[in-house]
C-alpha angles and dihedrals in degrees: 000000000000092000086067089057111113119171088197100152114020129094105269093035106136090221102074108144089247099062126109102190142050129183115242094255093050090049095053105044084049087048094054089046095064095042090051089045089060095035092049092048103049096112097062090047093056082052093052101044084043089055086054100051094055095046092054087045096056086039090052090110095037125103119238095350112145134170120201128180128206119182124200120187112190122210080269096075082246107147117210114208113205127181125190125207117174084330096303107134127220123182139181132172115224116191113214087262109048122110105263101196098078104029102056084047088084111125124050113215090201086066086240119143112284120255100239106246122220104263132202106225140182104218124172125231129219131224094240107200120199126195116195095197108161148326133205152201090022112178122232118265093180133059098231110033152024120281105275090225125221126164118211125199127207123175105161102189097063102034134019085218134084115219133198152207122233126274113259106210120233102338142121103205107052129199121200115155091186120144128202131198123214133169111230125196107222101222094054122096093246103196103175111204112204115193132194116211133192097217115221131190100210113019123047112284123271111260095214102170152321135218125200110210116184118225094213101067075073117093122201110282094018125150118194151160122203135198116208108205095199100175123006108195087065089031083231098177128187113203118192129154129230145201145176132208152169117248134203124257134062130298125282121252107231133185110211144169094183093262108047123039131203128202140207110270125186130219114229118198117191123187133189117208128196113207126213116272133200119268116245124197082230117098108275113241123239101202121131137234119215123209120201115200117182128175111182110230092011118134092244089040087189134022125173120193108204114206121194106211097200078087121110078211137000126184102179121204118267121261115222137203132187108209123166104240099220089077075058080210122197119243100229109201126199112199112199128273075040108079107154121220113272087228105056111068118231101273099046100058112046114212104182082243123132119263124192132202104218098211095075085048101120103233110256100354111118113235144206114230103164128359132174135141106296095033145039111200108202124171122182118197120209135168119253111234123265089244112105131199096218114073111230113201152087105241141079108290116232111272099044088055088053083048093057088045085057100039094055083072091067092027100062107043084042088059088040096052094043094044091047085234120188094212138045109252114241122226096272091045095058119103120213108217112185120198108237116201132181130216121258097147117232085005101054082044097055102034087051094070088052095055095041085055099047082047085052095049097050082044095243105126092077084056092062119091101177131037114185131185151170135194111345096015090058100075091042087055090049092051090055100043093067088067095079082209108022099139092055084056113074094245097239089121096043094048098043079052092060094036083065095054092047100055100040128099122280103190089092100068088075091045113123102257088053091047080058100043087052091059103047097052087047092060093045099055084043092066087046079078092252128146107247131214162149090289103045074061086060107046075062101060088039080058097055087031090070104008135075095230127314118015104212093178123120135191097249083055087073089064084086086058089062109022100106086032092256092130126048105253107263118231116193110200126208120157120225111234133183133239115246094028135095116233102251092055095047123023131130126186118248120193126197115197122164094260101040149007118214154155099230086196084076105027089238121136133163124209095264092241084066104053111120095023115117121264134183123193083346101304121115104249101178125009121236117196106245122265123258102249090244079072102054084042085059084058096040085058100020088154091169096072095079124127137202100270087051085066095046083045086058089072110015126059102217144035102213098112086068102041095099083067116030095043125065115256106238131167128190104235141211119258136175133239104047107227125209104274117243128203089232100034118105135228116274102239144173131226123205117186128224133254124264098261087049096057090045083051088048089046096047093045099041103024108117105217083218139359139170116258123194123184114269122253093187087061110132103007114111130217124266125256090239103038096130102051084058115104095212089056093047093046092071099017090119094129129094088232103070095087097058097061087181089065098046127116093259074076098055129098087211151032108232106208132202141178108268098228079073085080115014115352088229135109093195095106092090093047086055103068113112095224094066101057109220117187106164123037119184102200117213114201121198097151112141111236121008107029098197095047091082093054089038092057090041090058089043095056097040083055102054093044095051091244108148105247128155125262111263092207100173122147126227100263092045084051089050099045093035120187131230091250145040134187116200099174090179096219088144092061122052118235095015124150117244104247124201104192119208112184118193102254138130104228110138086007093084083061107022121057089182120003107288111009120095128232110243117231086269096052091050085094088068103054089067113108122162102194094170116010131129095263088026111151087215107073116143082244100059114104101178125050129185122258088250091041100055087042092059095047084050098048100042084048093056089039093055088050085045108052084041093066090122097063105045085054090046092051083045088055107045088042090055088046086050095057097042090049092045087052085056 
């Protein structure tokens, strides 16, 4: 150990810049220093000269572009990444435990806009005072008497606990004079809600008002006191006080993307031990003595330890607790024969137990909190590492980035051989076409082979980089994936397996052994520690549905499918909703891919292994073995999650007419003073909460009978102070939620996942983000019904988000008498994607069983094909078809690829043009 000492900096150091002369034993421990520092950090250089590479590689046509890295490593063991372009200088820390793979991707060579990378910061955070002095004119909420006033306070980014004022007794114009302290972090988004409250002895307390004040319309300094004019008509007012000010300590170290904050959490170990007693002659007892540890906010909430003291000696293990440091909690300790009742919090009901406030806990030192003759009671406080488990970025992770790089090499001579093309396309001229499909059950599952075979028999497979799908394709998509090179086979074998799962009997998946089955494997993910449901029932019977037995296979299996580029990358689609909320008013896109699950909306994705394991601030807290894909296809088409205003939205296109029941009822109020206005700063606004018979009329409309829910990997993190300012935000804020950061999902124990079709029946999202590129999209429509709603819809909700889509201009009759084929080519809208359109429809096929060759008179039977009539074999319900029934979906799928052959090649070309044009 002496040997790793190193006095570098302090006074006496030997090392001072202005001495000549070491002793042997200094030269070489400074030696060895430098040479670990390199070899400790290797791993962040290759990065960096990969970086680099690449960099060069993509600049190679372009005129006086050059990269140059420089690398710094401290006496830390800090490394300082540093790129030159053209003498502009970029530079990031990275600690050695940050994630790499976001913070070296900084500069763009094509001179696009920068995907923001994921930062280490030092912030410092304020003492934020509040003074809750008075408030007037309150109206009655009961018959009797006047309103029996309380204020309560919640900021949830500075304490897990909500305070109060007390209770003024009958009287309308309240006076409280009562004055709160929290410590706010600077960079966080701080919303105070301040609620006013009609205290009741026996019924639950009225719930009058709240107002949402935003932090950050203080400035440093400021004193202020603000009137909150909450309903004018009444002249109802709220007057509290405010100031900011700076606080002692050091900064904070955050962990930040620009939308999504993490903060620095501790890691708190107590341990009981029972020390050595004396033997009796007398019989030992065998009785037992129960400790009870809480820490309020933390990860684990409440731990006992449990001694026998029939031991000669017990050292328990230590019970630990993760708790972010900023809330500065209190460890409430129960010693046993004072249990306190479950009902009564910790500082109601005093024990005569130590509790310990955990900010003055030394960090590392070992210390005493109780001690007597039969225990001794020690606790130890560190800090958790910077490293997080959730990647926070923007942009590609890693391995789907080194993916593109493979599939190019199947991509380009693909392109090359269907276009007929003279010379080979370089990198930069290659398009990336992803093959874009919608739910529709059985019938999406079925008509999806078909169309993967027509693609594989134009070649054009091998020219797709990307397949997405939701509900029905799905299952077809998981099939496939467990053939590590399915789409270099023709998919006869693949399609006659399915044809037998289609057309076998389904009555045995109730029978008795599979009820038992069911259960079994229900309990067991239930002491996984997962939240079990309906549709983790029904990810069961899909599994028996299309499998002979148990389905072992898992999504991060598919990484072998993918992992030479032989396959387009799969992306599985669900959308996050909201209780409470309809679909329409809070929904956010989640997107599963063999490498990683994410909610692009935040820039936060976890390793798909780890999906459904608990987090908290962005570190893995407790490992869940990793779902059966059967069960991630239950969440995908998880039709059961529908509510009533799913089924108003079936046949109305709008919601409107429920929105006075089914959206919070919030007004922007007056307040005085005016305060200087601020780009990030929100609105000052008022809630006012609905009666009793309007929140049974809100349950009954928006209430899912079941939904998935997965554990939350935001959990924990807050929202930046500037999250709305930031483009990737903006991008996917669509929900009437983003402008309350303290209800959004970051928030939320769990995910709550439905099929997407419950919003839009697309799976283009992921093929929308700008980071992936995406310059062709084949669409693939299996919607029951009306085959142009869903890209209407689609065209609807790009345009109102500002995404870059191409203009969908069909008339009406066209809309009524629809062809196999549409070309969108996007040249009105910049940056567009180039979209060929296949609705499921049998147009030629009725003549035609392969382009240009006529049915005879005999083969006219097979050309009929009722998609959507009333007794038509092909409903999104059906789960069994008949053999000639499936042959036929499948054929008319593969026929509509097949006599559109012009088109796709047409989309192929002008995509290739568009990349060579946009290199120029």
């Amino acid at each position: 150990m002496e040997g790793g000492q190193l006095d570098l900096t302090s006074r006496f150091s030997p090392y001072c810049m202005f001495s000549v002369r070491y002793s042997d034993e200094n030269y070489r421990r400074l030696l060895n220093l430098s040479e670990y520092n390199i070899l400790n950090n290797s791993q962040t250089i290759m990065q960096a000269l990969q970086t680099a590479m690449q960099r060069r590689r993509q600049n190679i046509s372009c005129v006086s572009v050059g990269f140059e890295v420089l690398i710094r490593l401290d006496g830390y063991g800090t490394v300082t990444t540093t790129m030159e372009q053209d003498g502009v200088m970029s530079q990031e820390l990275i600690t050695p435990t940050g994630r790499l793979e976001e913070a070296i991707m900084r500069l763009d060579p094509d001179g696009e806009p920068r995907t923001p990378v994921t930062k280490i910061e030092s912030s410092l955070c304020y003492l934020l005072t509040i003074r809750v002095i008075r408030a007037r004119n309150i109206h009655r909420a009961d018959v009797l008497s006047q309103t029996d006033c309380y204020v309560s306070l919640w900021l949830p980014t500075a304490s897990t606990d909500k305070f109060q004022t007390k209770t003024i007794k009958n009287c309308k114009d309240p006076v409280w004079n009562e004055t709160f302290y929290f410590r706010i972090q600077s960079q966080v988004k701080n919303v105070l809600e301040l609620g006013l409250y009609d205290k009741d002895v026996i019924t639950q307390d009225d719930h009058l008002f709240t107002v949402y004040f935003d932090i950050a319309k203080l400035s440093l300094g400021d004193r202020v006191f603000m009137h909150f004019t909450c309903d004018s008509q009444r002249q109802e007012e709220l007057e509290v006080g405010f100031a900011l000010d700076n606080i002692s300590g050091p900064p904070e170290t955050i962990i930040t993307n620009g939308v999504l904050v993490s903060r620095k959490i501790c890691c708190l170990e107590v341990q009981v031990v029972e020390k050595k007693k004396k033997k009796k002659k007398e019989k030992k007892s065998v009785s037992k003595k129960e400790f009870s540890f809480k820490v309020q906010g933390s990860y684990e909430g409440t731990q006992d330890i449990m001694l026998g003291s029939d031991l000669a000696f017990s050292s328990s293990s230590p019970a630990k607790f993760h708790y972010a440091r900023y809330k500065q909690p209190t460890l409430d300790v129960t010693l046993p024969g004072n249990k306190r009742p479950p009902s009564f919090p910790s500082h109601v009901f005093n024990t005569g137990s130590p509790n310990v406030e955990l900010h003055s806990f030394p960090s590392g030192k070992k210390m005493t909190l109780a001690e007597d003759k039969g225990f001794g009671l020690y606790a130890k406080a560190e800090d958790c590492p910077d490293h997080l488990d959730v990647r926070l970025g923007f942009d590609l992770c890693v391995q789907e980035q080194d993916f593109l790089c493979k599939r190019k090499k199947y991509v380009a001579p693909a392109l090359k051989k269907v276009l007929q093309l003279d010379q080979d396309l370089l990198d930069h001229e290659t398009p990336v076409v992803a093959i874009m499909t919608t739910g529709g059950g059985m019938r999406s599952l079925t008509a999806l082979y078909g169309s993967l075979r027509g693609l594989k028999k134009l070649n054009v497979l091998d020219c797709a980089t990307y397949l997405t799908g939701l509900s029905g394709t799905t299952w077809t998509m998981s099939n496939l994936y467990r053939d590590a090179d399915w789409s270099q086979k023709d998919l006869d074998n693949q399609i006659s397996e399915a044809r037998k799962h289609m057309t076998k009997c389904k009555i045995n998946s109730l029978s008795l052994e599979y009820l038992k089955y069911y259960r079994k494997q229900l309990c067991q993910r239930k002491r996984e520690g997962r939240k079990t449901s309906f549709i983790d029932l029904w990810g069961l019977v899909l599994e028996s549905l299309l499998h002979d037995g148990k389905d072992n296979h898992r999504l991060s299996d598919q990484q072998r499918a993918i992992d030479r580029g032989q396959n387009p990358l799969p992306i599985y689609t669900a959308v996050n909703v909201k209780n409470n909320y309809s679909t329409l008013d809070f929904k956010e896109w989640v997107e599963f891919t063999p490498y990683e699950v994410g909610l692009q909306k935040y820039g936060a994705f976890v390793r798909t292994e780890d999906f459904g394991s608990e987090f908290f601030m962005g570190r893995l807290m407790k490992k869940v073995p990793e779902s059966r894909i059967c069960f991630l296809e239950g969440i995908w088409s998880s039709l059961f999650s529908l509510n009533v205003l799913y089924i108003w939205n079936l046949s109305h296109s709008s919601e409107d007419f429920w929105h006075r029941w089914t959206r919070d009822k919030i007004d922007n109020i007056e307040e005085e003073p005016l305060l200087p206005l601020k780009l990030h700063e929100l609105r000052t606004r008022v809630f006012t909460p609905p009666g009793p018979l309007g929140s049974a009329l809100r349950s009954a409309l928006t209430d899912r009978p079941c939904i998935a829910q997965e554990h939350n990997f935001l959990k924990g993190f807050q929202m930046h102070n500037d999250y709305l300012e930031n483009k990737h935000f903006c991008r996917w804020k669509d929900t009437v939620l983003d402008t309350f950061p303290n209800q959004l999902t970051q928030s939320e124990e769990f995910l709550s996942l439905v099929d997407t079709g419950f919003f839009i029946n697309t799976s283009i999202m992921p093929l929308l983000k700008p980071e992936r590129k995406v310059d062709v999209i084949l669409h693939l429509n299996y919607s029951a019904g009306s085959q142009i709603q869903a890209l209407d819809q689609t065209c609807k909700y790009c345009s109102e988000q500002g995404i870059p889509f191409p203009r969908v201009d069909l008339s009406e009759e066209e809309r009524k008498n629809l062809k196999e084929c549409y070309l969108f080519d996007g040249a009105e809208t910049p940056g567009a994607p180039v979209l060929v359109f296949f609705p499921l429809i049998n147009d030629t096929f009725q003549k035609y069983k392969a382009p240009g060759q006529r049915r005879s008179e005999s083969e006219m039977e097979d050309g009929k094909v009722d998609l959507y009539g009333r007794c038509s074999p092909y409903s999104t319900y059906s789960i069994q078809y008949t053999e000639k029934a499936y042959d036929r979906l499948v054929q008319l799928g593969e026929y509509n690829i097949l006599n559109n052959e012009d088109l796709i090649m047409q989309a192929l070309h002008t995509g290739v043009a568009r990349k060579k044009q946009k290199r120029k």
